[in-house]
C-alpha positions, -999 to 999 in steps of 0.1 A, spaced: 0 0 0 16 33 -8 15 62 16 -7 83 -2 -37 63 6 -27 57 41 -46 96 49 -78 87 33 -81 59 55 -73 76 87 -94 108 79 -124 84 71 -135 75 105 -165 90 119 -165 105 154 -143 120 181 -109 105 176 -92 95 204 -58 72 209 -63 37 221 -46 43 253 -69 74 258 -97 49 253 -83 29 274 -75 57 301 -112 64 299 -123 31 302 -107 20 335 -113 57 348 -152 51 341 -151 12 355 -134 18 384 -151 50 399 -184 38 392 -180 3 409 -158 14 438 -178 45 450 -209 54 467 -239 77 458 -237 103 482 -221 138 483 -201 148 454 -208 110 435 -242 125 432 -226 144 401 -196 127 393 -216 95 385 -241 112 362 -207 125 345 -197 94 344 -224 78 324 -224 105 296 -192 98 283 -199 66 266 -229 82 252 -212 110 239 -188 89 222 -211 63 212 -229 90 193 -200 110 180 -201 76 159 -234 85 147 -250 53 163 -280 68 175 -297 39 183 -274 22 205 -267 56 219 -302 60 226 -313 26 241 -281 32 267 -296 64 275 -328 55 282 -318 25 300 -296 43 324 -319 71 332 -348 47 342 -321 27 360 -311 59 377 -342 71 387 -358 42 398 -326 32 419 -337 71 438 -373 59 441 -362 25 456 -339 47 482 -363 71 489 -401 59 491 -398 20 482 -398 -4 516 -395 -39 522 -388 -70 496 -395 -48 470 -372 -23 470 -344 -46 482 -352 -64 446 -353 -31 429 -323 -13 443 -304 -47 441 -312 -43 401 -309 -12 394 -279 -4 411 -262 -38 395 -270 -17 362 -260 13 369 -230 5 377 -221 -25 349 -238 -3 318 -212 24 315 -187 -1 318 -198 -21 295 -207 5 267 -175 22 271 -157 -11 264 -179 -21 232 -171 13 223 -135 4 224 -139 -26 206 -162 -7 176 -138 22 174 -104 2 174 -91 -19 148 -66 -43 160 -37 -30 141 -44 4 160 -51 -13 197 -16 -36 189 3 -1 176 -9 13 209 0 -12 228 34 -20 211 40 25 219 34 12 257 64 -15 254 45 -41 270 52 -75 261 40 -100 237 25 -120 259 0 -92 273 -3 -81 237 -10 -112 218 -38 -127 242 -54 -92 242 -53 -89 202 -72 -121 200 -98 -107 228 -103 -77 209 -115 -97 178 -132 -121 195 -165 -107 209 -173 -92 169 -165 -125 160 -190 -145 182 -216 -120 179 -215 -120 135 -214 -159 138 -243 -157 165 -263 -133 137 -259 -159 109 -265 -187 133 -301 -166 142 -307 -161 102 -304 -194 94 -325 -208 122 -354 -183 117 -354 -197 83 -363 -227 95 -391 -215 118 -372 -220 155 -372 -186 170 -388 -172 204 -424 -177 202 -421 -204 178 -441 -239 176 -409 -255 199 -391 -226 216 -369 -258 234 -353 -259 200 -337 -230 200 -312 -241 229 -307 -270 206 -303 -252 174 -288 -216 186 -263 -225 215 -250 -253 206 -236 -242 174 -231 -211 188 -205 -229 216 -188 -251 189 -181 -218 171 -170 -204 196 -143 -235 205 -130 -226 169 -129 -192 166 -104 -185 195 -81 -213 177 -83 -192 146 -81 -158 157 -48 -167 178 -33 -186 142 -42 -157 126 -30 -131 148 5 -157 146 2 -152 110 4 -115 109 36 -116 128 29 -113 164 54 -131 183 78 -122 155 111 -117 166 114 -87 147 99 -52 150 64 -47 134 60 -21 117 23 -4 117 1 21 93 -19 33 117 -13 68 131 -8 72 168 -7 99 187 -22 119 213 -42 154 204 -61 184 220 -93 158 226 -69 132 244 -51 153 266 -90 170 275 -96 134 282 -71 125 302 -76 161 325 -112 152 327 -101 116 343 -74 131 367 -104 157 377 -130 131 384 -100 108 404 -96 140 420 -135 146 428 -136 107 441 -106 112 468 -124 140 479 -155 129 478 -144 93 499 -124 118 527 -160 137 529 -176 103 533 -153 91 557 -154 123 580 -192 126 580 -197 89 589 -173 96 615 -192 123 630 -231 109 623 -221 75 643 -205 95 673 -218 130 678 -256 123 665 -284 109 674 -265 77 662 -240 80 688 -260 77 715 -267 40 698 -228 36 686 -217 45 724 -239 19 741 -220 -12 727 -198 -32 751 -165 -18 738 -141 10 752 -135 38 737 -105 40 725 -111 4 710 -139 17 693 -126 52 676 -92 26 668 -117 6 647 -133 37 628 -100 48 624 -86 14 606 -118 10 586 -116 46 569 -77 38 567 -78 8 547 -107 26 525 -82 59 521 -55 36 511 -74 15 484 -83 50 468 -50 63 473 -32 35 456 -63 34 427 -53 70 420 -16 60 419 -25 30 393 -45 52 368 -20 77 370 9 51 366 -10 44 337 -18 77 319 22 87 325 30 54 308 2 59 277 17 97 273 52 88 275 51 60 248 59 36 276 88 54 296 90 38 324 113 63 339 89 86 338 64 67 358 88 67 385 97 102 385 56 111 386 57 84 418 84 104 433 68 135 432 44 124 465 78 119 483 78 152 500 107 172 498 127 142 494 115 142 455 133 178 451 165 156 447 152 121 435 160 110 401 129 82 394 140 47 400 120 17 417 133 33 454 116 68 447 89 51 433 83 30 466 88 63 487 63 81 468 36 58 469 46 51 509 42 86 520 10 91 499 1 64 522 11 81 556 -9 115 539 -36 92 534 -36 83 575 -27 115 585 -55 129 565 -81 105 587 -65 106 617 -68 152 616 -101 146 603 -112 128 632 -92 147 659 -107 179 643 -147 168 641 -136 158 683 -126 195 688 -152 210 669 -181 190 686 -167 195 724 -153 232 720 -183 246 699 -216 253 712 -236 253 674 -221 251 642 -202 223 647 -191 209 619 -180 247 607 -156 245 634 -141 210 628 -135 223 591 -117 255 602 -100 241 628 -86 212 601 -74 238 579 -61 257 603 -41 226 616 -33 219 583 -23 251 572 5 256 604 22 221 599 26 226 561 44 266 566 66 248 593 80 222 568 78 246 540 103 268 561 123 243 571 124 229 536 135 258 521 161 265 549 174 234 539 180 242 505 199 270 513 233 246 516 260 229 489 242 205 466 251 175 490 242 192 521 207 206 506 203 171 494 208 156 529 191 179 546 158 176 520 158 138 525 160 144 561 130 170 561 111 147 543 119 117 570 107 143 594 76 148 577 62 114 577 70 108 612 51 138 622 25 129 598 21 95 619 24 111 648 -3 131 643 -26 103 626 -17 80 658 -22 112 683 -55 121 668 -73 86 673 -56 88 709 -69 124 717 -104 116 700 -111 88 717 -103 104 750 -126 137 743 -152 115 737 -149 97 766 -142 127 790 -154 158 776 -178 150 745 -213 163 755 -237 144 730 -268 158 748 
């Protein structure tokens, strides 16, 4: 093929185009928020967000149909998952919220992926992958995946076609047929297809010890990079929105109405706020690391597979240690580690802050737990960011030291604060905490 037709193929494609990893970006984005997250506070919006984007694309591809059905089916989903919240009781609305949430959750998933699959060819989704340096064995597996739901859904049409010929469809004379006459050719066709998309994709030259070369143009524009801030935005929104959550539960189940109920159980305090504590921890940390993953992976998309650049993003949540890291596996670690401690510091002031507020003011007291977190806040970051930059005033080794050593400093206080803030909580509310 020469390369003057190569153009005409590439400009013929209908829609917003985006790069395959961009897809891809979007794809676990859109999976993991929507299965991982809860619908209160800022989800409320994020969701909705959410759920558009595979509609937008899907119709960018001017397949208003599909585009359509998912639209419709999401909204009722939607709104009857608020009815089953809010004035449904009993059986019923367990069955109802059980289904419609299972939906709401699954369809943008699953439309975002067969938009992947309708908007890719292979030799695009291989080029991308191949621009990620991953290896053949990731990339071959995933080549034949990417063929093979098309595959089985055409040979499940002509399978349909040539049975309603013969008169076995639903609502026929003998509907029992139809298992006989549909899925069982459909499963033998199935057995065969895989073994022939993997020969073929052998054929082509995967596994080749030679480079491929590919036709396809790859590359990231304006729309991806929109993309990918619109995903670091709504990861953003999420670890907000799960610190909300986690300081809110905190207060409702010990300075409400609730509390009076959470206070009467047979444990001690400090046992008690210890729990709370390792509960919205371990939920911190999942989101924390999540977040650390997708961006892992949007570094690695952008950078055409740099894995040096991974690590140097990593690095940058080491504290002031990262001023004078150069990437590696060991800055790497120490990033994602004191994200971590952040992560349990963040709790651990959250809760010793909602304490103060609800035994120091008299009304409003949530307002005070929020300025007195910031105000917290606010003092132990100028202390380090004085320190830090008195440190930097040295030689290159001495500022070097000294940085490494602030940012040793930092964690520790960090911890201390986390593990002094479940200590002083749980004491307040034993002591001084006036629920009445």
């Amino acid at each position: 093929m020469s390369s003057a037709s190569y153009p005409t193929i590439t400009e013929s494609k209908k829609g917003i185009q985006l790069d395959p990893r961009t897809k891809l970006l979007l794809l676990l984005t859109i999976t993991t928020l929507m299965f991982s997250t809860s619908n209160e506070g800022i989800m409320n919006l994020v969701k909705p967000l959410l759920s558009l984007v595979p509609f937008i694309l899907i119709l960018s591809e001017r397949r208003f149909q599909t585009a359509a059905k998912y639209l419709i089916l999401y909204a009722a989903c939607f709104a009857l998952e608020r009815v089953a919240l809010i004035w449904a009781s009993g059986l019923f609305s367990f069955v109802l919220l059980a289904g419609t949430s299972i939906m709401t959750r699954f369809a943008p998933g699953i439309m975002m992926g067969a938009y992947l699959i309708a908007s890719t060819s292979v030799s695009e989704f291989i080029g991308a992958m191949e621009r990620m340096h991953l290896t053949e064995k990731i990339v071959i597996p995933l080549s034949v995946i990417f063929r093979f739901f098309p595959t089985v859904s055409e040979e499940y049409q002509a399978i349909r076609d040539a049975m309603k010929m013969r008169g076995i469809r639903f609502g026929g004379k003998n509907p029992f047929l139809m298992v006989e006459y549909r899925l069982v050719p459909l499963i033998v066709s199935v057995v065969k297809i895989g073994d022939e998309l993997s020969a073929a994709a052998l054929t082509r030259g995967l596994g080749a010890p030679g480079r491929r070369t590919n036709l396809c143009r790859i590359g990231f524009h304006a729309q991806d990079l929109m993309a990918a801030l619109f995903c670091a935005f709504l990861v953003w929104a999420s670890l907000v929105a799960v610190y909300v959550f986690i300081a809110m539960r905190f207060y409702r189940t010990m300075f409400t109405d609730e509390g009076y109920l959470t206070l009467t159980l047979p444990v001690r305090t400090g046992a008690l706020v210890t729990a709370k504590f390792c509960a919205a921890f371990l939920l911190a940390a999942v989101f924390t690391l999540a977040a650390c993953a997708l961006a892992s992976l949007a570094v690695l998309a952008i950078s055409d597979g740099d894995g040096d650049m991974v690590s140097v993003v990593l690095s940058l949540l080491g504290g002031w240690s990262a001023l004078t890291g150069s990437g590696g596996v060991a800055s790497s670690v120490i990033g994602v580690a004191n994200a971590l401690v952040s992560a349990a510091y963040t709790v651990g002031l959250a809760f010793l802050s909602l304490t103060l507020g609800a035994w120091w003011a008299r009304r409003h007291k949530v307002a005070a737990a929020v300025a007195l977190y910031v105000g917290i806040g606010w003092v132990i970051s100028l202390l380090f960011s004085i320190v830090g930059v008195l440190a930097m005033m040295g030689d290159t080794g001495t500022a070097s030291f000294m940085l490494g050593t602030v940012s040793v400093m930092q964690a520790v206080v960090n911890l201390a604060v986390a593990a002094g803030g479940v200590a002083l909580s749980a004491y307040l509310v034993r002591a001084k905490v006036d629920l009445s």
